[in-house]
C-alpha positions, 0 to 999 in steps of 0.5 A: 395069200393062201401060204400066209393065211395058212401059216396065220402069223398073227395067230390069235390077233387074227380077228382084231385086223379089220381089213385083213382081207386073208393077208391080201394086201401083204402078199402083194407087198411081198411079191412087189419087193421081190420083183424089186430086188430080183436076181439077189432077193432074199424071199425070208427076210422081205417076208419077216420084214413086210408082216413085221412092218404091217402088224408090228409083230417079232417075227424071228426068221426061224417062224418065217422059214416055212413060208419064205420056201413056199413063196420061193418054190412057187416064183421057181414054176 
């Protein structure tokens, strides 16, 4: 939650979400995925695909980089 509240990919939209709850619900969608696809998940495009369903944005994978290596860091610990 904290790597996508801190990146904000929907920026100035950010306010007209009612039920963000700080990308909550996303960052489970993500980590769910993840867990699905295990040994060949490929952390960029599982990112870029659940913010692009959920908000309906044009996330290209160059704005989805910085996150989708954090989250991958993270899941190595």
């Amino acid at each position: 939650m904290k790597i996508l509240s801190d990146w904000n990919p929907l920026k100035d939209r950010v306010a007209t979400v009612s039920d963000l709850d700080g990308y909550r619900t996303e960052s489970i969608d993500i980590l769910f995925q993840i867990n699905l696809r295990l040994p060949k998940s490929n952390v960029l495009n599982i990112v870029r695909t659940v913010l692009t369903q959920a908000f309906d944005l044009a996330l290209d994978k160059n704005e989805c980089i910085k996150p989708a290596k954090r989250i991958s860091e993270i899941l190595k610990e």
